[in-house]
C-alpha positions as CSV (number, residue, x, y, z in Angstrom):
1,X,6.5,-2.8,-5.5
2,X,5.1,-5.2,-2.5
3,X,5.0,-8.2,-2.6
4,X,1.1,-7.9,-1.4
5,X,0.6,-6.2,-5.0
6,X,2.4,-8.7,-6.8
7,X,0.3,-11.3,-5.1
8,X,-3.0,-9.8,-5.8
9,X,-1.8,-8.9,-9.3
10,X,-1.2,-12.4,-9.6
11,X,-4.3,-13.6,-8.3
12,X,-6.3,-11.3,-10.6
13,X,-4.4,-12.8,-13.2
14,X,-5.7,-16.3,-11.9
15,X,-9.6,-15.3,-11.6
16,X,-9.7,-13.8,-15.0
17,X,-8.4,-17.0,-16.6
18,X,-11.0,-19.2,-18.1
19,X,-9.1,-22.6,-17.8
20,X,-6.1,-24.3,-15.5
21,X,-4.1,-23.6,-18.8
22,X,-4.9,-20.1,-19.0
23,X,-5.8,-17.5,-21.5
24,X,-4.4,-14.3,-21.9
25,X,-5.7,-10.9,-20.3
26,X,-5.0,-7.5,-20.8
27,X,-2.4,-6.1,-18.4
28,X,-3.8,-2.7,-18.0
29,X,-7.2,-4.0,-16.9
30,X,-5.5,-6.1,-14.4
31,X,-3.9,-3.0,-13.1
32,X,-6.9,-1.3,-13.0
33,X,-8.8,-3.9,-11.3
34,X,-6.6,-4.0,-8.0
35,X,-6.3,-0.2,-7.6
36,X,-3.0,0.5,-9.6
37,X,-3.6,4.4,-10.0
38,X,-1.3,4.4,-14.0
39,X,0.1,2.5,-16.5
40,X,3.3,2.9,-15.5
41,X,3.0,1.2,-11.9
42,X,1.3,-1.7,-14.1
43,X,4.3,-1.9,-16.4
44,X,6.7,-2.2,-13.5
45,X,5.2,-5.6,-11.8
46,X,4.4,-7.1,-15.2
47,X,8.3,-6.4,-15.9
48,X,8.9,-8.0,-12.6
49,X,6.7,-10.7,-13.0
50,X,8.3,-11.2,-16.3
51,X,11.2,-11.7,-15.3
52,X,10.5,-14.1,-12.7
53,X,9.1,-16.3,-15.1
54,X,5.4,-16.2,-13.5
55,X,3.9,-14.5,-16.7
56,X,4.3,-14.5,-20.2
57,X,3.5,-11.9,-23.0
58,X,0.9,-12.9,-25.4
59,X,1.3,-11.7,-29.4
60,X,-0.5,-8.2,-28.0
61,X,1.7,-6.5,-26.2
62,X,-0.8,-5.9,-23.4
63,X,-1.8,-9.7,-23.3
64,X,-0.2,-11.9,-20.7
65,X,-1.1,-15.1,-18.9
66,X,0.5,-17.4,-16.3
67,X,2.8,-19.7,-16.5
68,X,3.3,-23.0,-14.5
69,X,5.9,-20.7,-12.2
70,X,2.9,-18.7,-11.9
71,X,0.5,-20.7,-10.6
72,X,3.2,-22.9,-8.7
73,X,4.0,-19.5,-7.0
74,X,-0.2,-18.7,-5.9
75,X,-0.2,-22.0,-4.3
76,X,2.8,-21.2,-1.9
């Protein structure tokens, strides 16, 4: 994956948050939002993302929100 898609996966991420702490949004609609054509394409950047530390899963698998790293990161 780009880093341009991770970006403006992030960034969706950011705009569909409600406060500067964050609420949790479903991955999948995320995805869907910025063009990703499957599920799978989705799963890949959120495992990336993951593992960076910029995300975090909610108690729904599909949930996830930003962390600080996260935001730290669309600030760069």
């Amino acid at each position: 994956m780009s880093n341009e898609t991770i970006g403006k996966y992030l960034l969706k991420i950011q705009e569909k948050t409600i406060d500067d702490q964050g609420s949790y949004v479903d991955m999948y609609k995320i995805g869907e939002d910025i063009g990703l054509v499957d599920k799978i394409q989705t799963d890949h950047i959120v495992g990336i993302l993951l593992k960076d530390g910029y995300i975090i899963n909610g108690r729904e698998n599909s949930k996830i929100k930003l962390t600080k790293e996260g935001y730290k990161r669309l600030k760069k």
